[in-house]
PABAGU-908887 format. One record per residue: residue in one letter; x, y, z of N, C-alpha, C, O in turn. Coordinates in pm, whole numbers. Each point is the difference from the previous one (the first is absolute). Layout:
REM residues N
- type n_xx n_yy n_zz ca_xx ca_yy ca_zz c_xx c_yy c_zz o_xx o_yy o_zz
- A X Y Z X Y Z X Y Z X Y Z
...
//
This chain:
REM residues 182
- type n_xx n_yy n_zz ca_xx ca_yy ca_zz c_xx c_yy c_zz o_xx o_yy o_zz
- X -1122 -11434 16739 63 38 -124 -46 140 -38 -117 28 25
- X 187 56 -76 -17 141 -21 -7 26 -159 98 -16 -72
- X -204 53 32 -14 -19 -157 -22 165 -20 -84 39 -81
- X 154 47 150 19 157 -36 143 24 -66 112 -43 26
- X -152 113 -102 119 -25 -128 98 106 110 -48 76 85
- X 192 -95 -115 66 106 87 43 149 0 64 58 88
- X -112 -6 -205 -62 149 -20 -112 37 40 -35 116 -21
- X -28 -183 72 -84 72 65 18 78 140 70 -42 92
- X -135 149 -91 11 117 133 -87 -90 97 -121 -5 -24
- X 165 -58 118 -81 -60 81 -56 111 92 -119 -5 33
- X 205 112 13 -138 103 60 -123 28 -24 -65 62 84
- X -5 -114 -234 -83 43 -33 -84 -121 -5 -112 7 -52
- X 146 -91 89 -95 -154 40 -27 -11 160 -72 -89 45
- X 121 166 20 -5 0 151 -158 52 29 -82 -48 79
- X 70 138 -153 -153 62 28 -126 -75 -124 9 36 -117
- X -106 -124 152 -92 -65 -52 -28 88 -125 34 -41 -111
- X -100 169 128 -55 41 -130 132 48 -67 -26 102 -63
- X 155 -135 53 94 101 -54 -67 38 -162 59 97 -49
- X -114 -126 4 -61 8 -140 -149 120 -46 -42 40 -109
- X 8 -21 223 -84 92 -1 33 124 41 53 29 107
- X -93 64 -216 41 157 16 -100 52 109 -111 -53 -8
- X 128 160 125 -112 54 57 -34 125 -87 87 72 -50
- X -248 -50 35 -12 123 -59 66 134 11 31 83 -85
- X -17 -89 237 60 97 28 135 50 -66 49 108 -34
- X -17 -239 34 172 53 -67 47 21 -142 116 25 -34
- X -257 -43 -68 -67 49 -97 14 111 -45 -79 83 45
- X 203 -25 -171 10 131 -24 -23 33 -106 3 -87 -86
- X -32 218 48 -41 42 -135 103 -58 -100 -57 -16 -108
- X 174 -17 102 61 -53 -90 -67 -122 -17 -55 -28 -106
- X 56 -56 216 -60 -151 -60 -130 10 -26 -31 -105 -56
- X -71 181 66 -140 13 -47 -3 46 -146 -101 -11 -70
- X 209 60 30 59 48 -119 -21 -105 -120 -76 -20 -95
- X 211 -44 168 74 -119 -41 -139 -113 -47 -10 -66 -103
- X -84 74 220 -108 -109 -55 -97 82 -72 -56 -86 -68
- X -11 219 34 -31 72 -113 65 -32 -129 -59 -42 -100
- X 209 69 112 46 -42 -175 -29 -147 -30 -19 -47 -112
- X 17 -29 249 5 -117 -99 -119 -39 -5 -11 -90 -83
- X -122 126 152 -151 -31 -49 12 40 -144 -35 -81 -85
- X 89 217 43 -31 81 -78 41 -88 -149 -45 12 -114
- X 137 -94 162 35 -122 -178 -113 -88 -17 12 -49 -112
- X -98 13 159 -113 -80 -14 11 -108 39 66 10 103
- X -101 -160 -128 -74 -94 58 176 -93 23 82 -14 -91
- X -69 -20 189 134 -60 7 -24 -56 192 -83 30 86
- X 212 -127 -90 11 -4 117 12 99 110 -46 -10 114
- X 105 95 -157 -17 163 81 -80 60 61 -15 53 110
- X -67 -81 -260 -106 81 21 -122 -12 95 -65 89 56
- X 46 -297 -52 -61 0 157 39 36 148 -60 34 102
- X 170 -54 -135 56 43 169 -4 142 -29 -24 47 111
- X 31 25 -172 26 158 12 -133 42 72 -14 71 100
- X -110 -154 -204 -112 52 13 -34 -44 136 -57 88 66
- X 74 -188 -13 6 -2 151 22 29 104 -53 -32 106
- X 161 117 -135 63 27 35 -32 165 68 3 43 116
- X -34 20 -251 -39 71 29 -159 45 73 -24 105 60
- X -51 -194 -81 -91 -12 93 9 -19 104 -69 74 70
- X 172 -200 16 22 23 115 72 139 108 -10 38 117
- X 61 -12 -202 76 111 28 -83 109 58 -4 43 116
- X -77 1 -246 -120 77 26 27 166 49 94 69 -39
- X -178 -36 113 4 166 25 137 26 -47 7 77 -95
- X 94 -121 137 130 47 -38 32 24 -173 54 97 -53
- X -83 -164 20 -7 -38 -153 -59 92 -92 29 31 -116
- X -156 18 226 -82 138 -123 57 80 -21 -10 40 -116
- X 83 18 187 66 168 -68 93 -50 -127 6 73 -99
- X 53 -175 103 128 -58 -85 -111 -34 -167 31 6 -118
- X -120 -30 164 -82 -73 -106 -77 105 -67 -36 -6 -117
- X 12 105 200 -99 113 -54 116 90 -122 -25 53 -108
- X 147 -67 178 99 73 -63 39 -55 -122 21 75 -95
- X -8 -207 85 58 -76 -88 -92 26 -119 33 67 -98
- X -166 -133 118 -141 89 -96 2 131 -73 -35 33 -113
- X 95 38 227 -7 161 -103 108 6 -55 11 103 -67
- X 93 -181 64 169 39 3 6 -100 -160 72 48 -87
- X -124 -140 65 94 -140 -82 -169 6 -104 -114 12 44
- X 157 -24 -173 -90 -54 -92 -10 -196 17 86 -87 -5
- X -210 85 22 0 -159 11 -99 -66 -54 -114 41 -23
- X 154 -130 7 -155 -85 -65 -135 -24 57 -12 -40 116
- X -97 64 -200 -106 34 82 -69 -130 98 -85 17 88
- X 139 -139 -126 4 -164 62 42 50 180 -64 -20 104
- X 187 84 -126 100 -14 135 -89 162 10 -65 -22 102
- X 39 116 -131 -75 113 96 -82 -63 36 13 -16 121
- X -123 -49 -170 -126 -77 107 42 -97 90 -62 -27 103
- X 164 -24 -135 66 -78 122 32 105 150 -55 -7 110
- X 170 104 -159 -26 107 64 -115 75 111 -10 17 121
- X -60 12 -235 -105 28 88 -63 -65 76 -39 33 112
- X 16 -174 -191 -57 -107 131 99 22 181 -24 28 118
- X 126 -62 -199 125 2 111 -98 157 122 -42 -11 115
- X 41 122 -198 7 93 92 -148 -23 83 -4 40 117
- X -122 -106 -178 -146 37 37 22 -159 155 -64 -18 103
- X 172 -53 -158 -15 -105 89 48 57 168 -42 -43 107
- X 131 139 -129 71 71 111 -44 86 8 86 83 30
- X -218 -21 -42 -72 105 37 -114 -67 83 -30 41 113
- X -42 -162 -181 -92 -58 33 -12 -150 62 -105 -58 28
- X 211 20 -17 25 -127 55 -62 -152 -89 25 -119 22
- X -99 174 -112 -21 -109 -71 9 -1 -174 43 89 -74
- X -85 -184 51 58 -28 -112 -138 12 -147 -80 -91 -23
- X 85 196 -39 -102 18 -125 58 21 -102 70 101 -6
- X -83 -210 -134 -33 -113 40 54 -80 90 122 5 18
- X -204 -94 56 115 -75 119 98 -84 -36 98 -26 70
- X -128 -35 -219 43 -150 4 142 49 -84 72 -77 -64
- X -46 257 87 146 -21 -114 110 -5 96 114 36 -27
- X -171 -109 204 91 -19 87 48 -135 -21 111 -30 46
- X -183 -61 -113 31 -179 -2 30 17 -158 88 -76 -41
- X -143 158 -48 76 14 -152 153 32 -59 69 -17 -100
- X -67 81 248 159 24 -49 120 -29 154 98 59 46
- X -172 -176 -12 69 -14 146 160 -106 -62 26 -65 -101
- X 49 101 239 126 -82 -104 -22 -146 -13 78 -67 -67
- X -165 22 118 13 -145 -28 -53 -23 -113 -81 80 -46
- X 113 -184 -17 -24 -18 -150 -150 -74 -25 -92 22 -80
- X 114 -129 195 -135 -70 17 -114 50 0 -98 -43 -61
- X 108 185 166 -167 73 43 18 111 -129 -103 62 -23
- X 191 -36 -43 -72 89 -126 -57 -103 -102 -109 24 -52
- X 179 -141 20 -105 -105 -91 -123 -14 49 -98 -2 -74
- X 88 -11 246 -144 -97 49 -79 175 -9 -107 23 55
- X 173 66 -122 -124 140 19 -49 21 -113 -115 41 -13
- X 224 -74 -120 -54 -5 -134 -95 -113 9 -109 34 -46
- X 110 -152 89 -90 -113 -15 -115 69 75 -110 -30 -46
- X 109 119 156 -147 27 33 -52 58 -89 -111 -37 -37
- X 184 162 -36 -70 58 -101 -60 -86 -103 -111 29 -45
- X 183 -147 -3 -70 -51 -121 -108 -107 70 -78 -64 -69
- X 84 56 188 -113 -87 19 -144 102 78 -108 -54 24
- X 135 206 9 -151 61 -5 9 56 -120 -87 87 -8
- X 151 -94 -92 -26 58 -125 50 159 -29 -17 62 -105
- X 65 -26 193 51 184 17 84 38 -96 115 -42 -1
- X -156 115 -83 65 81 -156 59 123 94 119 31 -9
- X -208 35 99 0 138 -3 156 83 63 4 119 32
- X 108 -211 -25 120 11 103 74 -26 -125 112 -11 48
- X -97 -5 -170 109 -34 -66 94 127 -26 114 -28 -37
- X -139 140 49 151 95 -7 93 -49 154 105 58 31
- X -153 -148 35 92 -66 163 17 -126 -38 86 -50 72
- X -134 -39 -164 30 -119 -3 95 -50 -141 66 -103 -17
- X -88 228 -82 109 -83 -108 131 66 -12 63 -41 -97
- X 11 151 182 144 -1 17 51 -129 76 108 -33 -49
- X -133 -25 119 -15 -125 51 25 -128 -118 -7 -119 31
- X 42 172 -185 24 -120 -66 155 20 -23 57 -98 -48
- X 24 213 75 152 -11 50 16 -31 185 90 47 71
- X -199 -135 -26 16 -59 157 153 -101 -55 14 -69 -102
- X 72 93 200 118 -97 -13 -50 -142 27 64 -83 -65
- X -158 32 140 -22 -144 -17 -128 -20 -129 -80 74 -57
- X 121 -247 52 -53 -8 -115 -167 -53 38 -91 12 -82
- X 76 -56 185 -151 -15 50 -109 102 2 -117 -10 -36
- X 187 120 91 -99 153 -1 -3 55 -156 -85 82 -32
- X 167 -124 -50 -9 39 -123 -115 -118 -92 -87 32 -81
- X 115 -130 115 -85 -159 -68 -142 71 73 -105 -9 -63
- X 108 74 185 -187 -20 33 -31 122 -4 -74 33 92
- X 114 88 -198 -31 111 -19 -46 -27 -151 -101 45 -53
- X 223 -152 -20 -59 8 -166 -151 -141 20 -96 15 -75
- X 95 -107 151 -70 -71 68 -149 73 -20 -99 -19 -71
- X 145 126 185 -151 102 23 -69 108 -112 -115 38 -22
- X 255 -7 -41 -72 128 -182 -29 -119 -67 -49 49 -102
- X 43 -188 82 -51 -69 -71 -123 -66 20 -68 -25 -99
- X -5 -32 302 -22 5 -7 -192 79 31 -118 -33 8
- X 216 160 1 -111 152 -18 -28 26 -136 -57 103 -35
- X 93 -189 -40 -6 58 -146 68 158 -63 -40 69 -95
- X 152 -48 186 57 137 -47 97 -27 -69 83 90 20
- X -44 -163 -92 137 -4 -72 -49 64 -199 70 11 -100
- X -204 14 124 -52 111 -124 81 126 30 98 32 -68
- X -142 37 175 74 96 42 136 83 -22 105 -20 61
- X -131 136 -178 146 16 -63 118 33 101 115 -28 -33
- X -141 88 157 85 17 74 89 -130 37 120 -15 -19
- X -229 -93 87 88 -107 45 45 -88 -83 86 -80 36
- X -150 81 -191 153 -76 -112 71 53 -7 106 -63 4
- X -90 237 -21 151 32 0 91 -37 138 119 -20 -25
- X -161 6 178 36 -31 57 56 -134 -2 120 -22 17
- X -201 -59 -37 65 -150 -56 105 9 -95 113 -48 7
- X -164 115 -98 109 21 -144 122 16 102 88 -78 37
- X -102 144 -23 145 105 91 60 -154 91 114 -46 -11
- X -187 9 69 39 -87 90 107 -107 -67 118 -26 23
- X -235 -34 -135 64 -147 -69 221 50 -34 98 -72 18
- X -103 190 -60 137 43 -34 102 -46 160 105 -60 -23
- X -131 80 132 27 -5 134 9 -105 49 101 -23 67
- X -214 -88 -86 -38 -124 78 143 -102 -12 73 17 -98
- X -46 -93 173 51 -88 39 -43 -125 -10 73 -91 -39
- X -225 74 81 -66 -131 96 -32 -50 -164 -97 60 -46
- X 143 -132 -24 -79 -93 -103 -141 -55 -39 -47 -31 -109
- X -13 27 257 -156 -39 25 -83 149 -10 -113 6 -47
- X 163 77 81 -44 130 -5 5 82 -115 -77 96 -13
- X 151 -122 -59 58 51 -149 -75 -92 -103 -40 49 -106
- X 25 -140 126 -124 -72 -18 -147 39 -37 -69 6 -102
- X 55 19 245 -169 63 55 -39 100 -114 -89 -10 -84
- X 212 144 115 9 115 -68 -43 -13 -162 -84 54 -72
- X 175 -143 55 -15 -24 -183 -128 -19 -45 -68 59 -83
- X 46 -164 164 -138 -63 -12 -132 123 29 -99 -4 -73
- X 108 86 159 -67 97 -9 13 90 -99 -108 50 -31
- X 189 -16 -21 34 123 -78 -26 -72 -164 17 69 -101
//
């Protein structure tokens, strides 16, 4: 039984990876294309972009160095940026863990906020609370989870962040949390 809908281009199922781009064929337009959309902030996009652009790599710096001097941006997504560029200069990752913080799976950015609140680490929160517009609602539950319990929800920055949030939220259990904190 053939469960391929009949629009589909079957030429492009003939070859196993048809779904994977090669770097090579990687052009300044589409390195572009994933710059603007890192550049809106925390979204589904925005993990794959950021992955994206790391895999990509050497190719990616001139586009990225340009984009930096060229576009006013928020200073959240320039340190992203720059991470992006020190990772493709240096092959690794400082800090390392904003490779599993902002990876697209939804699961390993929750299980990275949960590491933070379980060694206790304050010192990363300009990387961990844009992360409370994360499109799933788990990485968002174990980020307000973790400013609560680090004892940072004193912190005037991250009530207005909450503040800001509760207007946005969706999740009922989370809108909840918020109240209850604030």
């Amino acid at each position: 039984m053939n469960y391929l809908p009949n629009n589909r281009n079957h030429t492009e199922l003939d070859h196993p990876n048809w779904n994977i781009i090669e770097v090579s064929k990687v052009d300044d337009k589409i390195i572009n294309k994933l710059l603007n959309k890192l550049s809106l902030g925390i979204s589904d996009d925005f993990f794959i972009c950021f992955e994206s652009l790391i895999k990509i790599g050497e190719k990616a710096k001139p586009s990225i160095i340009s984009f930096i001097q060229e576009n006013e941006i928020d200073l959240f997504i320039k340190n992203i940026l720059f991470f992006i560029l020190q990772f493709i200069e240096r092959k690794n990752a400082n800090p390392p863990f904003l490779l599993k913080l902002y990876n697209p799976d939804f699961i390993v950015r929750a299980r990275t906020i949960m590491e933070f609140e379980a060694k206790g680490e304050k010192e990363f929160l300009k990387f961990l609370l844009p992360l409370i517009d994360d499109p799933d609602d788990s990485v968002r539950w174990a980020l307000i989870k973790m400013l609560v319990s680090l004892n940072l929800t004193n912190n005037p920055l991250v009530r207005d962040i909450l503040e800001s949030r509760l207007d946005m939220e969706l999740n009922p259990i989370i809108i909840e949390k918020i109240k209850e904190i604030l």
